[in-house]
C-alpha positions as a printed Julia matrix, in Angstrom:
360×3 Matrix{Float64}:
  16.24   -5.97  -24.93
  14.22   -6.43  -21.86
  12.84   -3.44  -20.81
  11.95   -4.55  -17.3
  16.04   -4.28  -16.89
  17.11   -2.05  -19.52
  18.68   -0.11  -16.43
  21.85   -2.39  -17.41
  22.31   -0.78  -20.3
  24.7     2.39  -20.72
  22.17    4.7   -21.98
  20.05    3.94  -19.07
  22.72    4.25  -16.88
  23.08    7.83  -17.45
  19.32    8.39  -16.86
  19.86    6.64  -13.18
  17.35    8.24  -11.01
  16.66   11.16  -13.49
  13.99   13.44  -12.37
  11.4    14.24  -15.11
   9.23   17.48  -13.76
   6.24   15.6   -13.7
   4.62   11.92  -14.89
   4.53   11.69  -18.67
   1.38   11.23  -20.49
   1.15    7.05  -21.05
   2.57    6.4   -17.84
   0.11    4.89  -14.79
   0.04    3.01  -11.78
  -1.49   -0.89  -12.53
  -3.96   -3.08  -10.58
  -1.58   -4.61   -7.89
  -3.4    -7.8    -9.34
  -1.33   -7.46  -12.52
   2.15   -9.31  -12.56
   4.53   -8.04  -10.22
   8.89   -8.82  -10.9
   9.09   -8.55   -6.85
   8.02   -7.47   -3.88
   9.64   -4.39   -1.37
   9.29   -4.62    2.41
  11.32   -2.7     5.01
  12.4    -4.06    8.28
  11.97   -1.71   11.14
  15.14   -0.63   13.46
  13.54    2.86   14.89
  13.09    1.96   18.59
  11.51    5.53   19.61
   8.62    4.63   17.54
   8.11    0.8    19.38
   8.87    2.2    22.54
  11.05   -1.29   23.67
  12.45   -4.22   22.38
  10.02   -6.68   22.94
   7.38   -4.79   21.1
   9.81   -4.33   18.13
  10.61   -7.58   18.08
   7.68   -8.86   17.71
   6.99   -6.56   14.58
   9.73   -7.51   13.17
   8.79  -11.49   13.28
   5.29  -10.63   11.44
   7.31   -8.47    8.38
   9.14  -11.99    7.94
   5.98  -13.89    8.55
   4.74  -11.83    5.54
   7.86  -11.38    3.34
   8.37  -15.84    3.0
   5.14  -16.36    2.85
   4.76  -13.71   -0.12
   8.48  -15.4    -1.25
   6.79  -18.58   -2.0
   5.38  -16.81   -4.95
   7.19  -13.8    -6.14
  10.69  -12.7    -5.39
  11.0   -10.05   -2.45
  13.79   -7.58   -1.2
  13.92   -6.56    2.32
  14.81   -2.93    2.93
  17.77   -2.63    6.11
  19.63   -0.36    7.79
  23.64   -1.55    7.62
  23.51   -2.13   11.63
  20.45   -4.58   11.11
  21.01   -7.0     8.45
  22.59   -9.47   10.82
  19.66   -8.95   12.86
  17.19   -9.78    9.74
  18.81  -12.64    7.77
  17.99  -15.42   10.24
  14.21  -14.8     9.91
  13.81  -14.52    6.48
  13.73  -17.51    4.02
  16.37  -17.83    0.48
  13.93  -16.2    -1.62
  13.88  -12.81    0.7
  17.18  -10.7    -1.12
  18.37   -7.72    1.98
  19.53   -4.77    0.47
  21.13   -2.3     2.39
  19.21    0.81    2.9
  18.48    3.33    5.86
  14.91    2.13    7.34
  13.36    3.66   10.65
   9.65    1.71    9.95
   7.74   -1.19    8.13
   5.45    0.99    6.27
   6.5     0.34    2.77
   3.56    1.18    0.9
   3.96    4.79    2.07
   7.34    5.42    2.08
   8.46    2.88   -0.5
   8.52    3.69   -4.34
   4.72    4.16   -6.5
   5.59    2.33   -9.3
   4.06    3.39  -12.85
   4.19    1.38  -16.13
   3.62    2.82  -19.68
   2.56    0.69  -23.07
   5.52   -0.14  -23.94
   6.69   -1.49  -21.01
   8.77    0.83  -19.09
   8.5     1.15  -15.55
   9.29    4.48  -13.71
   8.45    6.02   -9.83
   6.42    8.61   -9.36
   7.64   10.46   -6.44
   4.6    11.09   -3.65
   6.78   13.04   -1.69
   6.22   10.85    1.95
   6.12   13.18    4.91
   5.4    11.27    7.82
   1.64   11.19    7.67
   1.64   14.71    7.98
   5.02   15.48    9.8
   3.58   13.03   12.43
   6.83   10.7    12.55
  10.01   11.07   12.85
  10.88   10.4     8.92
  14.41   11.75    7.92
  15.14    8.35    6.13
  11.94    6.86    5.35
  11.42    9.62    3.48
  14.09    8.97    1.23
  13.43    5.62    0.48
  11.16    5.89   -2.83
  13.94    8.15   -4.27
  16.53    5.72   -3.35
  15.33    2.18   -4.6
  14.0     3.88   -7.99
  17.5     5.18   -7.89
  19.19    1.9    -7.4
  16.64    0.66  -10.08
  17.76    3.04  -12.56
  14.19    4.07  -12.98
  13.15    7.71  -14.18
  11.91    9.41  -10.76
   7.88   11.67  -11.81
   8.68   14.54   -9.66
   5.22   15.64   -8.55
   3.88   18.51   -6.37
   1.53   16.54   -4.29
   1.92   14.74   -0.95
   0.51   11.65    0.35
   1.07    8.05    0.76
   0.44    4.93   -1.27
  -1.71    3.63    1.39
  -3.72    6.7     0.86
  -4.9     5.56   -2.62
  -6.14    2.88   -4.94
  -6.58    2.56   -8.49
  -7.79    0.26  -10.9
  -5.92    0.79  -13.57
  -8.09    2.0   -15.92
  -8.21    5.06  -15.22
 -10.12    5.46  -11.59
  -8.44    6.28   -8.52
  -9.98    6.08   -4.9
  -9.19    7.9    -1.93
 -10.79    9.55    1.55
 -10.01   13.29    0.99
  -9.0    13.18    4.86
  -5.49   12.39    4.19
  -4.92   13.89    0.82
  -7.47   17.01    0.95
  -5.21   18.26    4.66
  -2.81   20.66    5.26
  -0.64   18.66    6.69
   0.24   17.28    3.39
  -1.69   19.6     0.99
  -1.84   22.72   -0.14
  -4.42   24.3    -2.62
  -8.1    23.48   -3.28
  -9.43   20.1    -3.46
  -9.54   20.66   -7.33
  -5.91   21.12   -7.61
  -5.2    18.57   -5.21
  -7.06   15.83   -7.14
  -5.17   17.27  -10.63
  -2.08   16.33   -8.84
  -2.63   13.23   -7.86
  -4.44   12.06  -10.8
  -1.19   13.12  -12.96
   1.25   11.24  -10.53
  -0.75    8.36  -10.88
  -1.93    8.37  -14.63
  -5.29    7.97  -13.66
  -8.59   10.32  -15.17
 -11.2     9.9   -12.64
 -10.78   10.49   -8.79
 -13.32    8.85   -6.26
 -13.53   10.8    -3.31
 -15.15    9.72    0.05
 -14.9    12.16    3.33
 -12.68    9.65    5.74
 -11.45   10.85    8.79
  -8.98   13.62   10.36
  -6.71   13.32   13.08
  -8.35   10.25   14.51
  -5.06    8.22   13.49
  -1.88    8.47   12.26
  -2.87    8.33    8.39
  -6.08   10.23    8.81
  -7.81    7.22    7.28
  -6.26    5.45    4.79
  -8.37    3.92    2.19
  -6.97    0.63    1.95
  -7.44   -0.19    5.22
 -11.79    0.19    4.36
 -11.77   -0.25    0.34
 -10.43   -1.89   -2.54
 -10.49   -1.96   -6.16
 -10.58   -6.41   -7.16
 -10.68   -5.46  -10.49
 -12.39   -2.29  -12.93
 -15.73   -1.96  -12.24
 -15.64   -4.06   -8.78
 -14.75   -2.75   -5.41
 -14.41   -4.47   -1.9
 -15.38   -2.87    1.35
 -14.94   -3.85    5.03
 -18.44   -2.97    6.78
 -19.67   -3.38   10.63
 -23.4    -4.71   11.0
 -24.11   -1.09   11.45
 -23.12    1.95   12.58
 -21.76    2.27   16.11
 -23.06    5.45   18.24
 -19.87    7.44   19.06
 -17.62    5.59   16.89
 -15.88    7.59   13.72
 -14.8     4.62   11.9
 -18.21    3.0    11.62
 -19.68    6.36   10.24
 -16.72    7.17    7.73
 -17.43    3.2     6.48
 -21.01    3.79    5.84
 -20.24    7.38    4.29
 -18.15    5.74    1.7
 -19.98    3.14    1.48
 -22.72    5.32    0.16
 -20.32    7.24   -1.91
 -19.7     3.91   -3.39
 -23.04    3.16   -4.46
 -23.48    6.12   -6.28
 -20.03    6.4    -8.19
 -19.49    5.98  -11.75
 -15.59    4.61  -12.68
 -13.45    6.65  -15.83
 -15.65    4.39  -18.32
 -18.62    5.93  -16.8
 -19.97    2.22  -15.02
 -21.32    1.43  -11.7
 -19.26   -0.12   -9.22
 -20.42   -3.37   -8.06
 -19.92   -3.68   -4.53
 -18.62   -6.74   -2.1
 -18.99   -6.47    1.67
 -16.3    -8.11    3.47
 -17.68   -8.88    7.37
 -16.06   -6.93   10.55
 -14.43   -9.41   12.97
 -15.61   -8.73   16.56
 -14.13  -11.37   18.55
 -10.1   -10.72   17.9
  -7.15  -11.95   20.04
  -5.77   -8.56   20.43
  -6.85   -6.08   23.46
  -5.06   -2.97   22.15
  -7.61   -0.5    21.88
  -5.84    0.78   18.32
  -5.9    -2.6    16.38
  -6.39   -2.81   13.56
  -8.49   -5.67   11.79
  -9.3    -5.07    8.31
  -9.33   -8.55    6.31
  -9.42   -5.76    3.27
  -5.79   -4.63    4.21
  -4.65   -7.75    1.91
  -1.72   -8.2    -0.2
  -2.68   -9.73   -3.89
   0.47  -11.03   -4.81
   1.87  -13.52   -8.04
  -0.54  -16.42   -7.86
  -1.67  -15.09   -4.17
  -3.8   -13.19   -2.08
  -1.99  -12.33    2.07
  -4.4   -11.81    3.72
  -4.92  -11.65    7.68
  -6.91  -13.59   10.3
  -7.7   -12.2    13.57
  -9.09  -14.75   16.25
 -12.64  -14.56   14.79
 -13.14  -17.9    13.82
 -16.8   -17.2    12.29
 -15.25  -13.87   10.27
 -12.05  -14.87    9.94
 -13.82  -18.13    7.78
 -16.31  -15.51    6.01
 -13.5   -13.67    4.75
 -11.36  -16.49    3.81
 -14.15  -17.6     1.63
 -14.98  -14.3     0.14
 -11.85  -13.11   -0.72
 -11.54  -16.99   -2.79
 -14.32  -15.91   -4.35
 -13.17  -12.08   -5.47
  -9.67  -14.0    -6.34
 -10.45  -17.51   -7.76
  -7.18  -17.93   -9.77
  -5.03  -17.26   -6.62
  -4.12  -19.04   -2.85
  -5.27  -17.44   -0.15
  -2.76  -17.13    2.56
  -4.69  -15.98    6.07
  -1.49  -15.41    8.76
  -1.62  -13.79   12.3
  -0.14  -10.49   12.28
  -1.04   -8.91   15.48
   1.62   -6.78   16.18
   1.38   -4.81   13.34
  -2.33   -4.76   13.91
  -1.16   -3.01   17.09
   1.23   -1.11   15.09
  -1.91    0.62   13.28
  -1.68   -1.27   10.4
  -1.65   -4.56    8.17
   0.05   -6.53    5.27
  -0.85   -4.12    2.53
   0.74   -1.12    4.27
   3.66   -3.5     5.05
   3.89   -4.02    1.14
   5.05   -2.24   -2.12
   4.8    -4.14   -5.42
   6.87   -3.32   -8.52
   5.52   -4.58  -11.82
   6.89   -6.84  -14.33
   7.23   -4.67  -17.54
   6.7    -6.34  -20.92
   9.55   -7.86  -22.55
């Protein structure tokens, strides 16, 4: 039986969204460059949080700019609110499946299901208990959208006492997480000492070895997520988006060189150095808005892909293209313009939430 969809089955059926108290030993979260079944996006419908139409609107043709061009090499299922599927399905190309779900944002990675995988080849969520960056947004159904979809999965739901966001996060998977302690390490979320915090999170994901750089509080909505800065390519190799130098009264240049140095120094769970790619900081970008957000390492690696974003830069936009070819020479690289999410205070990967393809 294929235990990717043994949720057909009648023994799994009974386990439907069965909550275990916490991750079991075995289980972890894989390199998003490992195979994925499909790919979750949600398609926004809260208007209080756009403010008008038109700006709305405009986020919601990027989230289908990103769902067919991911389509075009993986299977992905939209996430809608009943009132807005009519609203969605001309945008969205055949290989985009809508299923019908409450949805006030886009941000999928956060709110959407953390997907863990064992050796055998079951796949389970581990709950990360999504609170609105901190009881920031409005989130009374985007907070009960990892529960749901694992439900709908049949998947076994890791009940876990931490809080946080996927965003918040990588891993390599093998065994080494990476995070800013801003968002995770905050009472807005957290509880506890930083020691207890990490214990938490290392369970929920199945990883043994937590990376943590400083970030920054309350300077936006996540308090720095670190996949908007940093990435794990692979084990041992990281990718990090890097100004020319640090910018007097700016945060965000100083919390990049912090980690950066953090970086440098770090040892992953099999005790190696990390070797280190710089990915350039575009300067010359279409958008205005004094909140965008332009981090070419906010990419989605995909089946047989890497979405990525451009941003006007034609001198960085070209350095990146060519880097991330480089970091990902098995896969296309897909560079798209998605300002308005940019504006929206994020990118593709927060937009995205991959769920793995279990062994047969």
């Amino acid at each position: 039986m294929n235990k990717q969809n043994f949720i057909f089955g009648a023994t799994t059926a009974m386990l439907a969204g069965k909550v275990k108290a916490q991750a079991r030993p075995g289980y972890f979260m894989p390199l998003e460059s490992a195979p994925h079944l499909r790919t979750f996006m949600q398609w926004p419908s809260d208007l209080e949080t756009y403010g008008n139409v038109d700006d709305l609107a405009a986020v919601r043709q990027k989230i289908a700019l990103i769902a067919n061009a991911i389509a075009k090499f993986e299977p992905v299922v939209l996430l809608c609110s009943d009132d807005q599927i009519q609203s969605a399905k001309p945008h969205v190309s055949s290989g985009v499946e809508i299923w019908p779900m409450p949805v006030q944002d886009l941000w999928c990675r956060d709110s959407g299901p953390t997907f863990v995988v064992d050796g055998l080849g079951y796949v389970a969520a581990s709950e990360l208990n999504f609170n609105g960056w901190g009881d920031k947004q409005s989130h009374t159904e985007d907070s009960k959208i990892a529960r749901a979809v694992a439900t709908k999965l049949g998947f076994e739901i890791f009940e876990n006492p931490v809080v946080g966001e996927g965003g918040g996060v990588e891993v390599d998977g093998a065994g080494t997480a990476l995070a800013h302690a801003s968002c995770w390490v905050n009472a807005n979320r957290n509880a506890g000492s930083k020691a207890e915090i990490e214990k938490n999170l290392l369970s929920a994901l199945g990883a043994e070895k937590m990376i943590w750089a400083p970030g920054v509080a309350g300077a936006d909505i996540t308090d720095y997520h670190i996949d908007a800065l940093a990435r794990f390519v692979k084990p041992g190799q990281v990718v990090i988006q890097l100004p020319k130098k640090i910018i007097d009264g700016d945060p965000w240049s100083a919390a990049a060189y912090e980690t950066y140095e953090v970086l440098k120094k770090a040892t992953d769970a099999q005790g190696r150095k990390l070797e280190i790619v710089v990915l350039p900081e575009p300067i010359d970008v279409r958008s205005l808005d004094e909140d965008f957000v332009s981090s070419y390492v906010n990419y989605y690696v995909c089946n047989g892909a890497v979405i990525s974003a451009e941003f006007g830069d034609d001198k960085t936009d070209e350095e990146a293209h060519k880097i991330l070819s480089q970091l990902y020479p098995t896969r296309k690289i897909v560079s798209l313009n998605i300002d308005a999410i940019g504006e929206s205070g994020g990118g593709i990967h927060c937009a995205t939430q991959q769920q793995p393809l279990a062994k047969a």
